[in-house]
N, C-alpha and C positions, 0 to 999 in steps of 0.2 A: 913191395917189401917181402921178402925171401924166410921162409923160417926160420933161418939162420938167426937172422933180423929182427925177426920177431921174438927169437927167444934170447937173445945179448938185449934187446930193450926191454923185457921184463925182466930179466935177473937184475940190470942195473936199478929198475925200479926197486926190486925187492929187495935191492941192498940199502938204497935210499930209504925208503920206510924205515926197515931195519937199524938203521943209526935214525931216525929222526926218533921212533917210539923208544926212548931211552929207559920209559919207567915200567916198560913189558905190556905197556894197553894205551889203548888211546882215550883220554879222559872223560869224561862227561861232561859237555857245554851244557845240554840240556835239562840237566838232575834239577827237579824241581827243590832239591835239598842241597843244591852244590854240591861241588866236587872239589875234596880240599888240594887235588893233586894238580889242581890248575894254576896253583901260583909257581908250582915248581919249573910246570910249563913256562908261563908266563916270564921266569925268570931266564929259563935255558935263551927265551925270546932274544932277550937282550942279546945275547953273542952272534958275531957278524957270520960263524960258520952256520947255525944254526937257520937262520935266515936264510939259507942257501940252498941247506937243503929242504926247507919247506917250498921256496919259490920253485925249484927243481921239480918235487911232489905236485904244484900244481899245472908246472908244464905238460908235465907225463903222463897225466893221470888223463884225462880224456882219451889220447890215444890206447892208453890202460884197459880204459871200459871197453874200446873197442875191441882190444884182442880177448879179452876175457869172454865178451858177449858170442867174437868169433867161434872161439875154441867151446860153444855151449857152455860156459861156465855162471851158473846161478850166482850172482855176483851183488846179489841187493838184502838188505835186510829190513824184516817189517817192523816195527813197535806199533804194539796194541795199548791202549791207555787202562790204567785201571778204569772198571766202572763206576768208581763213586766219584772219580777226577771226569771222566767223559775225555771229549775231542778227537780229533781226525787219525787214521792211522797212517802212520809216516813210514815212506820208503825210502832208505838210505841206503847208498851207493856204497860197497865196501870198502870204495877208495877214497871217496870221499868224507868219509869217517874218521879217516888219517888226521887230518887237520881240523876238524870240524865234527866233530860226533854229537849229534845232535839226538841219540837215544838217552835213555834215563839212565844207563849202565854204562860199566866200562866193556870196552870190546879188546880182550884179551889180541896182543900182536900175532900170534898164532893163529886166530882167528883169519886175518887178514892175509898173511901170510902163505897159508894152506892152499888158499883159493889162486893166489900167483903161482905157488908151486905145481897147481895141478893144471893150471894153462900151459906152464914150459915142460911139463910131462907128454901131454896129447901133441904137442906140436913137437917134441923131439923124440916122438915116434910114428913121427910122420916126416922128419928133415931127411931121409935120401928123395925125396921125391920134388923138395924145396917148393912146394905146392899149397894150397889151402890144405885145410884138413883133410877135406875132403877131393881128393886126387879126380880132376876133369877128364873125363875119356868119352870119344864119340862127339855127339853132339848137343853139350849142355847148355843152357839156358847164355854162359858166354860165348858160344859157338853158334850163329846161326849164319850157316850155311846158304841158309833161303835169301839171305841181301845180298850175297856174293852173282859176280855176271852169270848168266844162264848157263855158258858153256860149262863156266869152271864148276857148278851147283851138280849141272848133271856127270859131269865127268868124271868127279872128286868126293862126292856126298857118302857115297855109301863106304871107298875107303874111308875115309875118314871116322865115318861112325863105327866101323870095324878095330880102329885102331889102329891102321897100319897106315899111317903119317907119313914115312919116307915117300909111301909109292904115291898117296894121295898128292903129295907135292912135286913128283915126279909128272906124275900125268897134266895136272897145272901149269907146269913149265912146259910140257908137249902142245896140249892146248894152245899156248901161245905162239909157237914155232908153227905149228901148223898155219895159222893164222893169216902168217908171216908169208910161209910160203902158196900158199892161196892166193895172199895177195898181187905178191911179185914174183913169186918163183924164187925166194931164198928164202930160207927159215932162221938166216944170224940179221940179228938187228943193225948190225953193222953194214949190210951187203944190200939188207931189204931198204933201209930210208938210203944209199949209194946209190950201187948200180940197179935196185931196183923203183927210186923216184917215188918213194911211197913219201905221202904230204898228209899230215894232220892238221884238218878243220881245228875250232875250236879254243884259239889263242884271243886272250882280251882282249887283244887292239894288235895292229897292224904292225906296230913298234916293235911288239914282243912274239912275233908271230916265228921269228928265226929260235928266239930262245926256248919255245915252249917245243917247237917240232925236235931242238936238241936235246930239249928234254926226256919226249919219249924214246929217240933212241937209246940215249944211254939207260933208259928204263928198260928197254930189252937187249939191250947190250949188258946190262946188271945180270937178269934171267940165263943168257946163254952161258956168261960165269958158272953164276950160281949151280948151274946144271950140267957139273962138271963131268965129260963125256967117258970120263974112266971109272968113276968111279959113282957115277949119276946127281948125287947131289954131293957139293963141296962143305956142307956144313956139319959138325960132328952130331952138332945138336937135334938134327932134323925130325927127333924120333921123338920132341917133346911139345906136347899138345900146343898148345899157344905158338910157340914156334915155329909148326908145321903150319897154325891158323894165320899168322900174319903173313907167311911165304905164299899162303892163296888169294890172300884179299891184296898182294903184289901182284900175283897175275891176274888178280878180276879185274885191278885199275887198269893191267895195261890192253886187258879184252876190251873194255868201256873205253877206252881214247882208240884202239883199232877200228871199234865201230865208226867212226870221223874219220876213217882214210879214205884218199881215194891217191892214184897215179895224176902226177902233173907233171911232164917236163919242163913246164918255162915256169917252174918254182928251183932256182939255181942255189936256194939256200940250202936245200933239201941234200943236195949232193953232196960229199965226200969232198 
């Protein structure tokens, strides 16, 4: 989900709220003295629009909490009991107060509101980067580099932790041509499983054994694309973390199936 995305799904939320809390607060279910603004409720109940948008409010509202909790937004409220009544102190979700306010008091709509307003704040200013909040660079806690093939780990890690993505996935795509021509003496995946008879181990059953070796060539048949010789890589995007991260665990797959080659001439599926 894109900040974008994140922030058209809470304004829609915020506007649902916003028409459902018609009386300016969300009532009090729990007023040990009632709340006389519940029949009002109760009545808006009755209308089928109305109903709509509450069932609306309860779809959203989880994914709600979620972007609220993303965006650090303190999003819960406590009630303390008096002390001559006693009992437990209750934690209410701010969203969940919409429909259900289970404090002694009314929680003014503003109240609820504010807290929406200030997640689609912090997240759109942060939407040129269409990212978490907090913008990935290097090698963060979803980047590890360390599961990636050995080659590409050592060849790629420290661009990469640098920032500089394009080159990191350039040398990845190297890596694999190298590979290639190691193997057979051509570095296009087209030429190497051809006229160079490169055969990959490693297929389920004998059945699928033509389809999986097809496989990998068009998997570096994909790479020599991708690693368009004019202009190095053909992607615009190549310069965006995740991006750059998935373009190398494409070439670590096809380092790990390299490792299962060997040259076989009287394998005639292999050839062109």
């Amino acid at each position: 989900m894109s900040n974008k995305e994140k922030i058209y799904f809470l304004k829609e939320l915020r506007d649902t709220i916003d028409k459902y809390l018609f009386l300016g607060y969300a009532p009090s279910v729990g007023s040990p003295g009632g709340d006389s603004s519940m029949r009002q409720m109760s009545e808006a109940m009755g209308k089928t629009e109305f109903q709509e948008l509450r069932k609306k409010i309860n779809k959203m509202k989880s994914r709600g909490k979620d972007l609220l909790d993303e965006c650090g937004i303190e999003a819960v409220v406590q009630q303390y009991p008096p002390p001559a009544v006693g009992g437990p102190i209750i934690d209410c979700s701010i969203l969940d107060i919409v429909t259900e306010n289970l404090l002694w008091r009314r929680v003014r709509k503003e109240e609820i509101l504010d807290k929406i307003d200030e997640a689609i704040g912090k997240l759109e200013s942060d939407v040129s980067t269409d990212t978490k909040i907090t913008k990935p660079t290097g090698e963060s806690n979803i980047f590890n580099l360390s599961k990636l093939h050995p080659e590409i780990c050592k060849k790629c890690k420290k661009l990469f932790k640098e920032s500089t993505y394009t080159e990191a996935v350039e040398k990845g795509f190297k890596v694999v041509k190298d590979r290639l021509r190691d193997l057979t003496g051509y570095e296009k995946g087209s030429e190497a499983f051809g006229k160079g008879k490169l055969y990959i181990k490693g297929a389920a059953a004998q059945n699928v054994d033509s389809d999986f070796n097809e496989g990998v060539k068009f998997l570096t048949m994909a790479i020599d694309m991708f690693r368009n010789e004019k202009s190095h890589t053909s992607d615009a995007n190549i310069d965006d973390p995740i991006r750059a991260y998935e373009y190398l665990n494409l070439s670590s797959l096809a380092m790990h199936l390299l490792d299962s080659a060997e040259i076989k001439n009287n394998h005639s599926d292999c050839a062109e």
